[in-house]
C-alpha positions in Angstrom: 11.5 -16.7 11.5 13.4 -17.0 8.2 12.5 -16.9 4.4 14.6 -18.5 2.1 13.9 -17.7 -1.9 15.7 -17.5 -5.5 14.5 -14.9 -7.7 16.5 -13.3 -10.4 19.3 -14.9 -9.8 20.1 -13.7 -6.1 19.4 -16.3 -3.0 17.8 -14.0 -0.5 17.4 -14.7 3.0 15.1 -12.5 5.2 14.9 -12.5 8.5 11.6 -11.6 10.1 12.3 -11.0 13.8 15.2 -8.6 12.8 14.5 -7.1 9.3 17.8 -8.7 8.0 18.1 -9.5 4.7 20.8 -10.9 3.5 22.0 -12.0 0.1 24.5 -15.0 0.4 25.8 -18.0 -2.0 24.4 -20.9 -3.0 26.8 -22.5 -0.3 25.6 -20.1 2.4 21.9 -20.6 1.2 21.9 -24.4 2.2 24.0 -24.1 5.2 21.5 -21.6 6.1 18.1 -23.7 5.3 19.8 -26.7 7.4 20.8 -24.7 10.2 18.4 -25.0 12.6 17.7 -28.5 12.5 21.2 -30.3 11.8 24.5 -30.1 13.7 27.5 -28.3 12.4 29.3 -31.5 11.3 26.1 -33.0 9.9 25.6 -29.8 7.8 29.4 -29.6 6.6 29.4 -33.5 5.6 26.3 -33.2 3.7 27.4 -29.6 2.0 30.8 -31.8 1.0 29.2 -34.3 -0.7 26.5 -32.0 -2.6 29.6 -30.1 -3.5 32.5 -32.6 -4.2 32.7 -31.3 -8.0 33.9 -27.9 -6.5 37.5 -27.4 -5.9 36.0 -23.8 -4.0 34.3 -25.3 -1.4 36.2 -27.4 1.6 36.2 -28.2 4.6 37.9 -25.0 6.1 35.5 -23.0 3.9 32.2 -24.5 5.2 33.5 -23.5 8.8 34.5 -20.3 8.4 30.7 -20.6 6.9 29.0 -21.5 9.7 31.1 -19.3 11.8 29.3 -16.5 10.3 25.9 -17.7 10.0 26.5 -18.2 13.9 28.1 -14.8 14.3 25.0 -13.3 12.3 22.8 -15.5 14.7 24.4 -14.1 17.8 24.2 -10.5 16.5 20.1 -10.9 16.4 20.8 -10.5 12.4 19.6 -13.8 11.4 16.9 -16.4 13.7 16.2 -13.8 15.9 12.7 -13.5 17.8 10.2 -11.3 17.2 9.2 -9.7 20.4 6.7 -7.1 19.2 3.3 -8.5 19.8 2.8 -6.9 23.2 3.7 -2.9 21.6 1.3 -4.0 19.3 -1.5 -3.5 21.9 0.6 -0.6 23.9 1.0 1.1 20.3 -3.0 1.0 19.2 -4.0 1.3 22.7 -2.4 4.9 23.6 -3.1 6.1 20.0 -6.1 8.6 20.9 -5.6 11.4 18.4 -6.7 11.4 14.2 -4.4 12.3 12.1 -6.3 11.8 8.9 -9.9 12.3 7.2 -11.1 11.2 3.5 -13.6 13.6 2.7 -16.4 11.9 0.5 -17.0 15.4 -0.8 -19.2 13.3 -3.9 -20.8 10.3 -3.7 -22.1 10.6 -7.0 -19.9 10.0 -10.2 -19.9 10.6 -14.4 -18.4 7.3 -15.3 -20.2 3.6 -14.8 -17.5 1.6 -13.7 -18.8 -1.9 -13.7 -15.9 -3.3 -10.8 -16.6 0.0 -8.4 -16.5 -0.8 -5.0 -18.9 2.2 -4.4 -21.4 1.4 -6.3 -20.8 4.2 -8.8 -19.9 6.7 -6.3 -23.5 5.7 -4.5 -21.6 3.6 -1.7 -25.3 1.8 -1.9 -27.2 5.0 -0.8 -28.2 8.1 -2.3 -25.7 10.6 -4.9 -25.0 13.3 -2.8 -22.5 16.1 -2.5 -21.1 17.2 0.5 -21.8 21.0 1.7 -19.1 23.4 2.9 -20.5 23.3 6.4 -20.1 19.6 6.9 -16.7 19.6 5.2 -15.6 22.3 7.6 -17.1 21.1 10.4 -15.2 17.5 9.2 -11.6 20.1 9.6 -12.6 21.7 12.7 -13.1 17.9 14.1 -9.7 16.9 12.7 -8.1 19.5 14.6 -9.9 19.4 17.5 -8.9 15.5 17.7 -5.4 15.1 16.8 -3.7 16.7 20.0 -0.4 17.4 19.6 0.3 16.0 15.9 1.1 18.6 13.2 0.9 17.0 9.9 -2.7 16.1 9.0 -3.7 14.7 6.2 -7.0 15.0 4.3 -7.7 12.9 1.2 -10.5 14.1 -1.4 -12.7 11.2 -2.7 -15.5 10.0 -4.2 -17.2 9.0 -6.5 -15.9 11.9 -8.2 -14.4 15.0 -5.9 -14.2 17.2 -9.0 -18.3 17.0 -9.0 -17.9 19.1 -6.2 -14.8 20.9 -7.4 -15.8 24.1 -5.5 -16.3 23.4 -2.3 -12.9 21.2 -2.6 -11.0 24.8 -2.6 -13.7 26.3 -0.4 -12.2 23.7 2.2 -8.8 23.9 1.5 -8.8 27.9 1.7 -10.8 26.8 5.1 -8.3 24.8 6.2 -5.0 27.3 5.0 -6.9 30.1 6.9 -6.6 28.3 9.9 -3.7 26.0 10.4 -1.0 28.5 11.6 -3.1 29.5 14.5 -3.6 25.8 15.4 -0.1 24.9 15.0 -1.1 22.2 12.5 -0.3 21.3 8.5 -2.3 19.8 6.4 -1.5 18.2 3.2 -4.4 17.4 0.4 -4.7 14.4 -1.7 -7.2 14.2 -4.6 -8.3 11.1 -6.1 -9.9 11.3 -9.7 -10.8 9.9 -12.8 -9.8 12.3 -14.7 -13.0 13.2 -16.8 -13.6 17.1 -15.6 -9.9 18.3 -15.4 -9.3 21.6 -16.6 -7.0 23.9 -16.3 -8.3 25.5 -13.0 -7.9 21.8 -11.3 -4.6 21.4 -12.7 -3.1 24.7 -11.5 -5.1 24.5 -7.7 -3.9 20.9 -7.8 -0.3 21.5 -8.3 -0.5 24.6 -5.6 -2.5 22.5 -2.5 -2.6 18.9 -3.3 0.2 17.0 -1.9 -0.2 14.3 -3.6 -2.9 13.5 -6.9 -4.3 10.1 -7.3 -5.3 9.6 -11.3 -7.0 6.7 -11.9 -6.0 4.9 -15.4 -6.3 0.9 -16.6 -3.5 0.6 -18.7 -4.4 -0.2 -22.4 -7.0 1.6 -24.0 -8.8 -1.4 -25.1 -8.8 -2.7 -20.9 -9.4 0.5 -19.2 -12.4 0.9 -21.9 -13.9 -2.7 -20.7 -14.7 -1.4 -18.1 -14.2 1.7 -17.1 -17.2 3.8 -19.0 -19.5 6.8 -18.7 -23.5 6.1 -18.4 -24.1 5.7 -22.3 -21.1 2.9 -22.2 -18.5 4.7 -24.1 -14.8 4.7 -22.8 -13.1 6.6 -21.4 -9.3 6.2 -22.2 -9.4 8.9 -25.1 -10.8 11.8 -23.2 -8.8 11.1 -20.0 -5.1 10.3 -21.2 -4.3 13.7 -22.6 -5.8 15.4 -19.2 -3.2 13.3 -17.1 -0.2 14.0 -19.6 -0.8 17.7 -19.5 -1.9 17.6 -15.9 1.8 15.4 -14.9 3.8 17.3 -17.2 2.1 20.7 -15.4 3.3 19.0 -12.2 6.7 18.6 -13.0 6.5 14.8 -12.9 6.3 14.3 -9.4 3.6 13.7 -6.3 0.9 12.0 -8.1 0.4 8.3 -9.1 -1.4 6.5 -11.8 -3.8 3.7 -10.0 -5.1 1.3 -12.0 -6.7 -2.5 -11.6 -6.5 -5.4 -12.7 -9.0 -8.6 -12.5 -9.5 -11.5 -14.2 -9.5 -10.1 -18.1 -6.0 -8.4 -18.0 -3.8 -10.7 -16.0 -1.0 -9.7 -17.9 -1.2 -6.7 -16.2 2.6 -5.9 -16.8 1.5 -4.9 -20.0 -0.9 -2.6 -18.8 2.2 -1.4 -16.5 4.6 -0.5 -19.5 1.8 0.9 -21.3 1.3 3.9 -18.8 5.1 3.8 -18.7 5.6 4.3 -22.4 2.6 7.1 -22.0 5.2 9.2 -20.4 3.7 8.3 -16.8 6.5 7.3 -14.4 4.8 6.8 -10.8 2.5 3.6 -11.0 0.4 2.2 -8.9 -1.7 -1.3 -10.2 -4.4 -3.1 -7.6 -5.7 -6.4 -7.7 -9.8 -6.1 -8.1 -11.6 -6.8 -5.0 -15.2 -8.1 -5.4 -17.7 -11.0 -5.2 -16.0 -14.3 -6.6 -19.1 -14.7 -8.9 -18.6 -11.4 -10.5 -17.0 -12.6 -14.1 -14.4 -10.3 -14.0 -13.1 -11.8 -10.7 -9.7 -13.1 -10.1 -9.4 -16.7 -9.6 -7.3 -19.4 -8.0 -6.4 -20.4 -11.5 -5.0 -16.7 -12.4 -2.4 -16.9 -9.3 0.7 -18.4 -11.0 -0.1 -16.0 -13.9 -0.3 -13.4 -11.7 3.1 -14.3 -9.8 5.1 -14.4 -12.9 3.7 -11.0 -13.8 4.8 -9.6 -11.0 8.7 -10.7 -11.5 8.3 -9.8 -15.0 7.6 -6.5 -13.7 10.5 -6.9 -11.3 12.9 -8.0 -14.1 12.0 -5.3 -16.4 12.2 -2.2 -13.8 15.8 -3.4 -13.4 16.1 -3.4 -17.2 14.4 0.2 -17.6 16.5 1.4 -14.9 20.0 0.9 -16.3 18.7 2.3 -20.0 18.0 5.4 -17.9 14.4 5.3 -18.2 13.0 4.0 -14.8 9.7 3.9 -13.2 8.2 3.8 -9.9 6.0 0.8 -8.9 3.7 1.8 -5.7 3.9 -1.9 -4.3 7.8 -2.2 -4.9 8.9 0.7 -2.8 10.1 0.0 0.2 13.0 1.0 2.7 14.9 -1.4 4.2 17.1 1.2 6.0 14.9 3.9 7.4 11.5 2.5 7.9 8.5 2.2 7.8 8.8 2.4 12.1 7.9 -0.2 14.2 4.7 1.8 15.5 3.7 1.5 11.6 4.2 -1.8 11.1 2.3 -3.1 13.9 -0.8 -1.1 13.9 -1.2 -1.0 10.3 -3.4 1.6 8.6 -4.8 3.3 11.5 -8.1 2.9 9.8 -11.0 3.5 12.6 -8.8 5.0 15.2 -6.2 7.8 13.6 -7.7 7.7 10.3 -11.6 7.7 9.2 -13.8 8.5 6.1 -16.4 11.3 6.3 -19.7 11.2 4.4 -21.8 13.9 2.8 -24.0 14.0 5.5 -20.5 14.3 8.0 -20.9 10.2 9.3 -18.2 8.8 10.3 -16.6 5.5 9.3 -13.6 3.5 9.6 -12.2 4.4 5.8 -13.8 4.4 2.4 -14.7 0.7 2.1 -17.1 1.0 5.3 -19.3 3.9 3.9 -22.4 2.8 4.1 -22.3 -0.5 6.4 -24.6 0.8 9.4 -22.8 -1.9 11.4 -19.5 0.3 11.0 -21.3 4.1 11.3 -19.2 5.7 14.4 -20.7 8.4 14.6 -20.3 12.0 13.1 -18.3 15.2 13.2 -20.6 16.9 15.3 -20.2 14.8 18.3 -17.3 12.6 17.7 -17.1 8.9 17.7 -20.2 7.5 19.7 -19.6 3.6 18.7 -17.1 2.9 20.6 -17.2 -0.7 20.1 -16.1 -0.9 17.1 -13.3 1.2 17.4 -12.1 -0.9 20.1 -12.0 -3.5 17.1 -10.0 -1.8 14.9 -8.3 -0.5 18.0 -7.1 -4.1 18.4 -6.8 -5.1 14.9 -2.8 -5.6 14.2 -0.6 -8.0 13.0 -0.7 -9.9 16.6 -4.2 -10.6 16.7 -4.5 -12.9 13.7 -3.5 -16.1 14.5 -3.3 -17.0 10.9 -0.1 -14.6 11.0 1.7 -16.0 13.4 3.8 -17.9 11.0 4.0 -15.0 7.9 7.7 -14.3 7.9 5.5 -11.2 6.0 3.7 -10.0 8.4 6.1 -6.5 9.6 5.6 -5.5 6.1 1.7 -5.9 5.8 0.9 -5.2 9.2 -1.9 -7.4 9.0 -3.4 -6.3 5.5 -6.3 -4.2 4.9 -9.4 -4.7 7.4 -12.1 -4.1 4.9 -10.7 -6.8 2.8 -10.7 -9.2 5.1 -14.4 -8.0 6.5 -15.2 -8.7 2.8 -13.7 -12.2 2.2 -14.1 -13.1 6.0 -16.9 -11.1 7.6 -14.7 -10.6 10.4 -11.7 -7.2 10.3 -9.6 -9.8 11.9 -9.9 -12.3 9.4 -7.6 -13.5 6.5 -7.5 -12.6 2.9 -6.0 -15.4 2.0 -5.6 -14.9 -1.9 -4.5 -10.9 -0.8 -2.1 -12.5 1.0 -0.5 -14.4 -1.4 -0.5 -12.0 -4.2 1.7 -9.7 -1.2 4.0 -11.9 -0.3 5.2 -12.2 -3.8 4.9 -8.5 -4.4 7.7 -8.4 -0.8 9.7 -10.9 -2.8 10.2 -8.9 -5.9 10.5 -6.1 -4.4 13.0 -6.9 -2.0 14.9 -8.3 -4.9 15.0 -5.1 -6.7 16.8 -3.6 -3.6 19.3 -6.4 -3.5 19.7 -5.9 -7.5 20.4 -2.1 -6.6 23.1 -2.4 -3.6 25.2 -5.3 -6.1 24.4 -4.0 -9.3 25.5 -0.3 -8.0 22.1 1.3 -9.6 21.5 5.0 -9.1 18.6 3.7 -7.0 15.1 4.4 -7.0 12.7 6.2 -4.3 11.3 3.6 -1.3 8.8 4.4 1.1 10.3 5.7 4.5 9.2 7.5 7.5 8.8 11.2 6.9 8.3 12.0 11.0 5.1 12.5 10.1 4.3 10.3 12.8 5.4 12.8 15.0 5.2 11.7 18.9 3.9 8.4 17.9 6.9 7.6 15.9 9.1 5.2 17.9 
C-alpha cells in the first residue's frame, strides 16, 4: 500500500508494507500515482504531454524514471506487501509477562476539571488513596509476573498522586530496596497537575522519576476554562511557576507538558507556542475525548481547523528549529530508522496483557480508562488475573483484527489506536475511532514531513521516538 501527499512543499511517498518513504519530484510523484494501473508507455506519453512546456523532462528521462520506480519496486522499497498480520497473533499470543503497572495511588483530586475522564479523580466510585500494602503488593506482582524482562516500568497516577505523596516514595524506596536481588529496573513516571509541588517533590522527582508528566492547557485564559479547583478558580497562576522551577531544577529534560484541546481552543497551535515561549520545550497536546453532547466536544466541523493546525505546527517547528530555538512535539517524534520494532507496532499498547492499571483497593484493569468498568475488572494483585476472557480480547486486539484497517497505509504507526477509545466511541476494543483516526493520520503526515524537511534541509535534527531494548526478549 502507498500514500501519496504534498505538504510543505515536499511530495512524499510512503510505503506501508516496507516503511519506505521516499521524497521524489513532481515528475516521479505522477509516474508513481499511475504506476500500478497504466503501462510504461501509457505513463511516459501521458507524463509528455502534461509536461511539454519543460525542456527537463523527455523521453529518455521518464525511462530512466520508471527504471527506478521499478528498481525501488523490486527491492521491496516501494508496492511491497505487508506480510505481518500472522506475527500479529504469534507476537500477542506468546507475550505472557507485564512489564508495566499505573499505580492509581489517588483517586481523589484538588482541581474540578470539567473534561476529566475520571470523574475528578473518582473514576465513578469512591476518593480513595491507595495504602502502602496494596502498592507493594501491586510491585511484588510486577516482579513476580514479568519473567525474564528487566526494565519495568511503573507510572504514578491519579487523580492526583501527590495527594498521596508519601506512600509514592514509600513505594519507590520499596521497589529500590529490592530490584538488584530480582535482577529487575524500574523506572517511575509521575503524572500531575501541578498544584502541591514543592521542593521535596521536585528534588525526589528529579532523583527517581524517569520521566514527569505536567499537565498544562496552554493560555491562561483556556487552561482556566476549564481546568479549576472546587470553588472554580484557575489554576494557571499557581501552577506555571511550579513547572518552571520544577523543569529548570530538572535540567530541561525527561518530562513533558500535556495538555488538551476540545472544541473551545481549536487553534491549539497557539496554546503550543505559548508553553513554548514559557520556557517549556517537550510538549505534548491531546485531542479531548468525551460524550459528543458535552459542549466542549470536538466536532466534524472543527476537523479542517484542526488539520491546518496541525501543519502550522509542523511549519513553525521547522521555523523555530533553524532560529535555534526548537521544541519537541510528543506526536511528531518518530524514527524512521531505528524503530519503533515490528513486535511494537503490531500489538500496540500492550494494555491488558503486558501493561495494566492498579486501583486503591489493588483491582486490576486493562489501563487507566477502564477503572471502574466492572465488565473490564481482571482481577487483583493478590491472585493475578482471574478474567481471562477479557484478556484474551486485548490479547487479540492489533492492527490485524480490525477490518476497518485493512486499507490504512497508517496503520504500523498506530498499531490499531487506543482500545479504550474505541470501547468509548464503538463499545467494542476492536472498534474504530473514526474521528481519532483522522486527526492521526494527519499528525503521521506532518510529522513525517518534518523528517524529510531535516535529511534536505541538513537540520541539527530533533529527538524521535526509537526502541530503547527495553523490549528486551520480546524485541524482534
Amino acid at each position: 500500500m502507498v500514500h501519496q501527499y504534498k505538504l510543505n512543499g515536499y511530495n512524499i511517498i510512503i510505503d506501508e508494507g516496507s516503511g519506505s518513504v521516499h521524497s521524489v519530484d513532481e515528475v516521479a510523484y505522477d509516474m508513481i500515482e499511475m504506476y500500478r494501473q497504466n503501462s510504461k508507455d501509457e505513463i511516459i506519453s501521458a507524463l509528455l504531454k502534461k509536461y511539454a512546456c519543460r525542456n527537463d523532462v523527455t523521453q529518455q528521462e521518464l525511462e530512466d524514471c520508471y527504471d527506478d520506480i521499478t528498481q525501488l519496486k523490486n527491492e521491496g522499497k516501494l508496492f511491497a506487501d505487508s506480510s505481518y498480520a500472522q506475527k500479529a497473533i504469534d507476537f500477542k499470543s506468546r507475550s505472557n509477562v507485564i512489564k508495566a503497572l499505573c499505580l492509581h495511588v489517588a483517586h481523589t483530586c484538588n482541581l474540578n476539571c470539567s473534561y476529566c475522564f475520571a470523574s475528578q479523580g473518582k473514576y465513578q466510585g469512591n476518593r480513595a488513596l491507595m495504602s502502602f500494602e496494596v502498592g507493594k503488593q501491586a510491585l511484588d506482582f510486577l516482579i513476580a509476573n514479568s519473567g525474564t524482562r528487566r526494565n519495568l516500568e511503573v507510572d504514578f497516577f491519579g487523580g492526583e498522586p501527590l495527594m498521596n505523596w508519601d506512600v509514592v516514595k514509600q513505594l519507590v524506596e520499596y521497589a529500590r530496596s529490592i530490584e538488584k536481588e530480582h535482577n529487575k529496573n524500574f523506572r517511575f513516571t509521575l503524572t500531575t497537575n501541578g498544584m502541591l509541588i514543592d521542593d521535596d517533590v521536585i528534588d525526589f522527582a528529579n532523583k527517581e522519576m524517569h520521566n514527569v508528566v505536567l499537565s498544562l492547557d496552554g493560555r491562561k485564559e483556556v487552561h482556566d476554562h476549564l481546568r479549576v479547583d472546587y470553588k472554580g478558580r484557575g489554576s494557571y497562576d499557581v501552577i506555571v511557576p511550579k513547572f518552571q522551577h520544577f523543569v529548570e531544577k530538572r535540567g530541561n529534560r525527561g518530562y513533558y507538558m500535556r495538555g488538551t484541546y476540545t472544541h473551545n481552543n481549536v487553534d491549539f497551535t497557539n496554546d503550543i507556542f505559548h508553553m513554548a515561549d514559557l520556557g517549556f520545550t517537550e510538549l505534548s497536546m491531546e485531542p479531548v475525548v468525551c460524550s459528543p453532547n458535552d459542549p466542549y466536544a470536538l466536532t466534524k466541523e472543527d476537523l479542517p481547523k484542526l488539520f491546518e493546525q496541525y501543519e502550522i505546527l509542523a511549519k513553525e517547528m521547522l521555523k523555530r528549529e533553524k532560529e535555534g530555538r526548537p521544541f519537541t512535539f510528543y506526536h511528531y517524534m518518530i524514527d524512521l530508522e531505528h524503530g519503533p520494532c515490528i513486535y511494537k507496532r503490531v500489538s500496540g499498547c500492550g494494555s491488558g496483557t503486558e501493561y495494566m492499571a492498579v486501583t486503591p483497593w489493588g483491582e486490576l484493569f486493562p489501563c487507566h480508562q477502564f477503572v471502574g468498568d466492572p465488565k473490564y475488572s481482571l482481577g487483583d494483585v493478590w491472585n493475578g488475573v482471574k478474567n481471562t476472557e477479557i484478556q484474551d480480547k486485548f490479547r487479540k486486539c492489533n492492527v490485524f483484527a480490525r477490518r476497518e484497517c485493512d486499507d490504512c497505509w497508517a496503520r504500523l504507526y498506530c498499531s490499531g489506536g487506543c482500545a479504550a477509545n474505541s470501547y468509548h466511541a464503538t463499545g467494542d476494543i476492536a472498534g474504530i475511532y473514526e474521528y481519532g483516526c483522522e486527526l492521526f493520520r494527519k499528525r503521521i503526515e506532518c510529522a513525517i514531513m518534518l523528517k524529510v524537511a531535516e535529511e534536505e534541509e541538513g537540520l541539527s535534527g530533533m529527538d524521535y521516538q526509537s526502541c530503547d531494548g527495553a523490549c528486551d526478549e520480546n524485541c524482534h
